[in-house]
PAZAPA-4460 file (N, C-alpha, C; in steps of 0.05 Angstrom, whole numbers, plus 32768, in hexadecimal, padded with zeros to 4 digits):
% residues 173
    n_x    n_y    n_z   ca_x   ca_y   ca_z    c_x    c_y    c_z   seq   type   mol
   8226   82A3   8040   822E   8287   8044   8237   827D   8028     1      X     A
   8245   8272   802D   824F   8262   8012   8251   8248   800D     2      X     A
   8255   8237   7FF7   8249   8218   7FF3   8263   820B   7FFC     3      X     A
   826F   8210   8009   8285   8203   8013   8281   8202   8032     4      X     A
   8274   8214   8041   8266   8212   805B   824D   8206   805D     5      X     A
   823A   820D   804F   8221   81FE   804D   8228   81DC   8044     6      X     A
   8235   81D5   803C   8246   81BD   802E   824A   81AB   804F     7      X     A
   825D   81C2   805C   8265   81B7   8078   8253   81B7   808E     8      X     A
   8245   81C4   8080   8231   81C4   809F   8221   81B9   809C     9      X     A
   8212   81AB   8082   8203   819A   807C   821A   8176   8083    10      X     A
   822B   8172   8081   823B   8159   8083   823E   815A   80AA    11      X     A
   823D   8169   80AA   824A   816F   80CD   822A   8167   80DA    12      X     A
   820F   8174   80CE   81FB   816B   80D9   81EF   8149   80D3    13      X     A
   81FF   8144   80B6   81FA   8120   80B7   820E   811C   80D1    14      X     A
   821F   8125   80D5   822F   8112   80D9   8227   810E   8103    15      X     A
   821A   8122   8111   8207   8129   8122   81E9   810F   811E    16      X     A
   81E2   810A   8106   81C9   8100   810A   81CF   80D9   8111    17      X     A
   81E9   80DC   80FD   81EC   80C4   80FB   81FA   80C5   8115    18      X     A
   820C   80C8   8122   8216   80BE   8144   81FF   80C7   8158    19      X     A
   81F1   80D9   8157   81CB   80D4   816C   81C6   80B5   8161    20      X     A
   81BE   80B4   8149   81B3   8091   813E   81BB   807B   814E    21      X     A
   81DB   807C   8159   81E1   8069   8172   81D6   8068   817E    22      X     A
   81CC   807A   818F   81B8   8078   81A3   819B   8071   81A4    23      X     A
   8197   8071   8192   817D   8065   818A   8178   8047   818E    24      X     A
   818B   803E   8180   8189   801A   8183   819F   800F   819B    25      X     A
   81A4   802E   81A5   81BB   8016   81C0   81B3   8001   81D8    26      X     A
   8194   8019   81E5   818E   8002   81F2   8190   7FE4   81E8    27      X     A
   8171   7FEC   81D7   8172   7FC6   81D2   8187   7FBA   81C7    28      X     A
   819C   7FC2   81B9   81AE   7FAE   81AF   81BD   7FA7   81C2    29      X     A
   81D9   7FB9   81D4   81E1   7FAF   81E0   81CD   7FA2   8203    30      X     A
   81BF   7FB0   8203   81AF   7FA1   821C   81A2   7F80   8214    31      X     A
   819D   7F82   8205   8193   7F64   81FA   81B3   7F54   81F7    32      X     A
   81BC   7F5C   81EC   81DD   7F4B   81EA   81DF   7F41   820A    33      X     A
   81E7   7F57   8216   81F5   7F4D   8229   81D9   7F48   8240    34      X     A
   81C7   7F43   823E   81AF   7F3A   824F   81A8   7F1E   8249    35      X     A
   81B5   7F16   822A   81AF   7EFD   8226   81D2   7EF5   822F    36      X     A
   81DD   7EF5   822F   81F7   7EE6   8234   81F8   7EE6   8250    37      X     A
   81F7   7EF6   8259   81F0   7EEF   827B   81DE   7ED8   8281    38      X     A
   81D1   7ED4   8275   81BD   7EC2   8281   81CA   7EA2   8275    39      X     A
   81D6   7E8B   828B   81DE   7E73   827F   81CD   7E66   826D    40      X     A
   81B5   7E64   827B   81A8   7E51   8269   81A5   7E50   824B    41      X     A
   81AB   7E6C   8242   819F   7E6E   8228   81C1   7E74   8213    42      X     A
   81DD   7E77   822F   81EF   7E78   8220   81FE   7E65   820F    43      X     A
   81F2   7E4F   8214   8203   7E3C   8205   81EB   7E2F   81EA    44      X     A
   81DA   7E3F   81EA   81BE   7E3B   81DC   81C4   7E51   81C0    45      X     A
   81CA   7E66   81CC   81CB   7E7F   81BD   81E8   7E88   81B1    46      X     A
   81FE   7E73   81BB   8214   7E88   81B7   8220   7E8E   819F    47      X     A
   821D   7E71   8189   822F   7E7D   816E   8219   7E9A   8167    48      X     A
   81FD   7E99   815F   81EB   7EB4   815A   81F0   7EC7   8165    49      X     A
   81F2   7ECE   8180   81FD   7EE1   8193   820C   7EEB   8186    50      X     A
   822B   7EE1   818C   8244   7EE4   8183   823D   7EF5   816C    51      X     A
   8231   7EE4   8159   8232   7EF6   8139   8226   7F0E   813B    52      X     A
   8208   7F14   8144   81F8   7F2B   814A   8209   7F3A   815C    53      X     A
   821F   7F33   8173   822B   7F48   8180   8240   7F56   8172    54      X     A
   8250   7F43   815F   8269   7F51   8152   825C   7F65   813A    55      X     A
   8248   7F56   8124   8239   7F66   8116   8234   7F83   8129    56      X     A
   8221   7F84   8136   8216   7F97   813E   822B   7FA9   8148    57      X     A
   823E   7FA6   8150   8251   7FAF   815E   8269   7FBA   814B    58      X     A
   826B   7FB0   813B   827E   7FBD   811C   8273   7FCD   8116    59      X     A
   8252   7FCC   8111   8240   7FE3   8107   823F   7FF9   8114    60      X     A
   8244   7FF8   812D   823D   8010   8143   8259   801B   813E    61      X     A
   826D   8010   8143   828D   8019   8142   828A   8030   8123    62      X     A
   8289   8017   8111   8281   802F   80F5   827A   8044   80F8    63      X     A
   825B   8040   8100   8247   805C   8108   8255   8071   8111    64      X     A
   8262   8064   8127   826E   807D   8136   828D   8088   8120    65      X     A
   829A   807F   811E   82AB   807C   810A   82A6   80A1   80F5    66      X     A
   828D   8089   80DF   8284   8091   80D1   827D   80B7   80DC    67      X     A
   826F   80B6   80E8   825B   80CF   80FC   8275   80DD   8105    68      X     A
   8285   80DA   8113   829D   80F5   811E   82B1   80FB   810E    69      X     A
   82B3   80DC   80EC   82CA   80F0   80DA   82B5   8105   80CC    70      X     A
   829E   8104   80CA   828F   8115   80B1   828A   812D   80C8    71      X     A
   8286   8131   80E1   828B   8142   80F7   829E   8155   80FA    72      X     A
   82B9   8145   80F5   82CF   8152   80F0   82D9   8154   80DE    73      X     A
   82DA   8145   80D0   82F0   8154   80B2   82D4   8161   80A3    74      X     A
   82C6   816C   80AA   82B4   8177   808D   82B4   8188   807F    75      X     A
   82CC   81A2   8088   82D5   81AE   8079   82EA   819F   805F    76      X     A
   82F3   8195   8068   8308   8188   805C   82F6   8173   803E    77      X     A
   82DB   8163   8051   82D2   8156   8036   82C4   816B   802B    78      X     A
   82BF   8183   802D   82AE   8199   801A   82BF   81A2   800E    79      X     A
   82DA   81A9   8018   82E4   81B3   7FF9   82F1   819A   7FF1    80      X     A
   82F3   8188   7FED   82EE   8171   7FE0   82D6   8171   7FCA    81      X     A
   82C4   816F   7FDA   82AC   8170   7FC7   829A   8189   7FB6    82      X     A
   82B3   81A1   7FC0   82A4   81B8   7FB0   82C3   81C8   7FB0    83      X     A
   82CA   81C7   7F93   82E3   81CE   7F8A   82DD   81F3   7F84    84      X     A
   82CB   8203   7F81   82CC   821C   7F87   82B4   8225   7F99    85      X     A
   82BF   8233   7FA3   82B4   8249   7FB9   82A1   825F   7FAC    86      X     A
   8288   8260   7FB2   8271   8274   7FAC   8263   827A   7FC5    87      X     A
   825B   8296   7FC0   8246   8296   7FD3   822B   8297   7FC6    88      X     A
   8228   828B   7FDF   81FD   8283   7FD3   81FA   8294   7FD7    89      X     A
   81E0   82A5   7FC6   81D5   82B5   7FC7   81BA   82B5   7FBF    90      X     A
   819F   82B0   7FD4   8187   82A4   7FCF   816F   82B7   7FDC    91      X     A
   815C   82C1   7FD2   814D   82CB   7FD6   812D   82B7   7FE4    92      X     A
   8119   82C2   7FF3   8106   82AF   7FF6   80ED   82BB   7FE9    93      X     A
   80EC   82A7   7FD8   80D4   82A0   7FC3   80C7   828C   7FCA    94      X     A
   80A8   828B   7FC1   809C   8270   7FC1   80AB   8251   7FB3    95      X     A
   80BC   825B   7FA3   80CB   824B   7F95   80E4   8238   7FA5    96      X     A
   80EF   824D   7FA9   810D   8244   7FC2   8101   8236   7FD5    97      X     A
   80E7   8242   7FE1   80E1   8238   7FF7   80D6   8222   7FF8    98      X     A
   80C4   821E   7FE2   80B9   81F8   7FDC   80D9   81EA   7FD4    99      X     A
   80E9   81F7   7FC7   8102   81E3   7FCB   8110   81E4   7FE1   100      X     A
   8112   81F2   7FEF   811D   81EE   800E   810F   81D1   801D   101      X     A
   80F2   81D6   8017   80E1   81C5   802B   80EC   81A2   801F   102      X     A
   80E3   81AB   8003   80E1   8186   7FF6   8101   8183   7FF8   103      X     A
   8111   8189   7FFB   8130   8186   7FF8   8136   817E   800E   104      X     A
   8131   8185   8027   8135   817E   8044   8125   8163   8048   105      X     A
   8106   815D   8040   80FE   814A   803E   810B   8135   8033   106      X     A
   8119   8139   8021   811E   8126   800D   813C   811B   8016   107      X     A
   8146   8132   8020   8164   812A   8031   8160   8113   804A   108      X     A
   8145   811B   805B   8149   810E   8077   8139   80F5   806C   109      X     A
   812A   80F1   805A   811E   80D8   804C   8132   80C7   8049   110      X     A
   8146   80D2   8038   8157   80BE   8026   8169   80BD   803E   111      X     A
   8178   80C2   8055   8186   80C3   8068   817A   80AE   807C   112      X     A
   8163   80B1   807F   8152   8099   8098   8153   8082   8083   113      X     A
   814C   8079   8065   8151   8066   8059   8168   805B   805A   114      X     A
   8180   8066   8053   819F   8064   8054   8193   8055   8073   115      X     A
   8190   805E   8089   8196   8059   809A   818B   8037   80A3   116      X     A
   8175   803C   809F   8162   8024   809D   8162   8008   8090   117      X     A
   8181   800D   807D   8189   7FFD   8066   8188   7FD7   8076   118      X     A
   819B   7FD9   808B   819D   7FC3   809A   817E   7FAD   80A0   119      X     A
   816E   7FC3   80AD   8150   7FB2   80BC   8146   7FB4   809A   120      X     A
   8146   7FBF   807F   8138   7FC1   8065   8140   7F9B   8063   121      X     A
   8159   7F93   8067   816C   7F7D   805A   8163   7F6F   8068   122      X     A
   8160   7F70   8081   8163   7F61   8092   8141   7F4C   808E   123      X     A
   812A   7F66   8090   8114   7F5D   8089   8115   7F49   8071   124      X     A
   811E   7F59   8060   8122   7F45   8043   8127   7F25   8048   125      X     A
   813B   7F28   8054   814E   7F0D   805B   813B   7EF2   8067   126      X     A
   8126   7EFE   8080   8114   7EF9   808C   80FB   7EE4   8072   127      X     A
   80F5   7EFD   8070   80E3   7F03   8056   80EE   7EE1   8044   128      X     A
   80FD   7EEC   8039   8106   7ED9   8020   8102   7EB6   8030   129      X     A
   8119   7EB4   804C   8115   7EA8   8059   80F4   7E8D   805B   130      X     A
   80DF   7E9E   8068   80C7   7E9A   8065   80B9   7E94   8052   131      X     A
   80C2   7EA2   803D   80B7   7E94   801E   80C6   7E78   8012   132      X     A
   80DE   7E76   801A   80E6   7E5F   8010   80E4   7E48   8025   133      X     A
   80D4   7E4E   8038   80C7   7E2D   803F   80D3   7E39   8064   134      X     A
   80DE   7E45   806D   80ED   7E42   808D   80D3   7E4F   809D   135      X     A
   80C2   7E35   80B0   80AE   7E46   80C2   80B8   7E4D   80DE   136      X     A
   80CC   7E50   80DB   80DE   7E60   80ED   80EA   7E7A   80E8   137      X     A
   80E2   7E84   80DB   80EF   7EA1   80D1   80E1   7EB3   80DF   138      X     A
   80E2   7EC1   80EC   80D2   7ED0   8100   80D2   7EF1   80E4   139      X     A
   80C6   7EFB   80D6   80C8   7F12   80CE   80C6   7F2C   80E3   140      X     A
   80D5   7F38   80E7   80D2   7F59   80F5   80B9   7F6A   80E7   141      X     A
   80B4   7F70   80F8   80A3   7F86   80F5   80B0   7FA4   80EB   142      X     A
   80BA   7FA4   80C5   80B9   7FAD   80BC   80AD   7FBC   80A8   143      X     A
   80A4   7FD9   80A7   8093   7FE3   808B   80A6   7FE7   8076   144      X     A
   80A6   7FCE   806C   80B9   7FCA   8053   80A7   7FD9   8037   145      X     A
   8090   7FE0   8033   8084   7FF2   8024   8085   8010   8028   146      X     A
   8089   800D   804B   8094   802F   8049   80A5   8042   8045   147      X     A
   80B8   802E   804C   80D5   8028   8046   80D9   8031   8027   148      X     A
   80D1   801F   801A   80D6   801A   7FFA   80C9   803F   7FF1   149      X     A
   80B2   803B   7FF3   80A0   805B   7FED   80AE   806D   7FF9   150      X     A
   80B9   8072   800B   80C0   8086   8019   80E7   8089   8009   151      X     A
   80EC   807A   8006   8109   8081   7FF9   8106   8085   7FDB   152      X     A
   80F1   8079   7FD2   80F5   807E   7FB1   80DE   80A3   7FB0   153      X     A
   80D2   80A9   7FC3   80CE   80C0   7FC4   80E1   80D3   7FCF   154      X     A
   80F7   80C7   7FDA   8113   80E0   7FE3   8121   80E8   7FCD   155      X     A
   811E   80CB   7FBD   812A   80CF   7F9F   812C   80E1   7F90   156      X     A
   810A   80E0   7F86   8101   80ED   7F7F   8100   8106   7F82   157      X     A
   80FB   8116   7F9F   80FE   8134   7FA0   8114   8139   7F9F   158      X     A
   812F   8125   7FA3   8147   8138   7FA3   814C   813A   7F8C   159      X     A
   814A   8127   7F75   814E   812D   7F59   8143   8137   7F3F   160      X     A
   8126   813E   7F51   8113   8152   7F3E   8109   8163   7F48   161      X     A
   811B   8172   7F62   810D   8186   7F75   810A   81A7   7F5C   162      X     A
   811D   81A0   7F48   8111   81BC   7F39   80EF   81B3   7F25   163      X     A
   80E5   81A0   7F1C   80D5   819D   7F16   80B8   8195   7F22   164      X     A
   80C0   818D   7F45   80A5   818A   7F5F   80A5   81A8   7F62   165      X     A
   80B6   81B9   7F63   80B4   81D2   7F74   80A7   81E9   7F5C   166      X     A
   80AB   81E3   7F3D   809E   81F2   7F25   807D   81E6   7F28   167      X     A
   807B   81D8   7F2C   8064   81C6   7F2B   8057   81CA   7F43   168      X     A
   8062   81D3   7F5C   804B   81DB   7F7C   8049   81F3   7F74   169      X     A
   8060   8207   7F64   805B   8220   7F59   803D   822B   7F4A   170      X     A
   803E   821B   7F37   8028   8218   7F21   800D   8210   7F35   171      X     A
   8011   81FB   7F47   7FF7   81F9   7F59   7FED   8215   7F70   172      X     A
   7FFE   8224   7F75   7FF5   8241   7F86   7FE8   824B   7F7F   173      X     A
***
């Protein structure tokens, strides 16, 4: 295999995780949209908010998808883009490779669910800030905005010192 396939087949499987991720939040978003607009009473109560939360949410999903079938399809095309010569890997399994295999995959789907998470991170904030400056109307979400925070500055972390965590689990065997 060579770093120009592993390149593509690693972009081709974001690009897979991120269009499944639609499906995750489709019920409730669009079922709540259009469950509240159906109903009169609350449409002339709700509609400039609606409106905004439907087009917002609805640019985002377009993106998503967008986003998710060009990195699907062109990924050959962005790998040699992003990797101007052709090698083949050539890797043996050691205790070494293999603690970097593990923390490197961790550290990929960490920093990837963060990326992803970026929106409800802001959104909480927004809430958040909201509530502190005096609004007892701010309803905060039930976000783990500490796990959040810990959990991405540790994706960081392994992906940019995975040769010095994996010398270091070495030394602990």
């Amino acid at each position: 295999m060579t770093n120009r396939i592993l390149t593509a087949l690693t972009l081709r499987i974001a690009g897979i995780f991120l269009f499944i991720k639609i499906f995750d939040h489709f019920g409730s978003y669009f079922l709540s949209i259009y469950g509240t607009a159906t109903m009169v009473q609350f449409a002339e109560l709700l509609e400039e908010p609606i409106d905004k939360f439907y087009f917002t949410g609805t640019f985002l999903t377009i993106a998503n998808i967008v986003v998710s079938l060009f990195l699907f399809l062109k990924a050959e095309w962005i790998s040699k883009k992003l990797i101007k010569t052709d090698k083949e890997i050539i890797t043996e399994l050691s205790p070494k490779s293999l603690s970097k295999v593990i923390l490197i995959t961790v550290g990929i789907v960490w920093l990837a669910t963060s990326i992803y998470l970026i929106p409800e991170f802001l959104e909480y904030c927004i809430q958040l800030t909201s509530q502190l400056n005096g609004n007892e109307n701010a309803d905060i979400s039930d976000f783990s905005a500490a796990k959040y925070i810990i959990r991405t500055i540790i994706a960081l972390i392994l992906i940019f010192r995975i040769e010095k965590i994996s010398n270091w689990i070495i030394k602990r065997i």
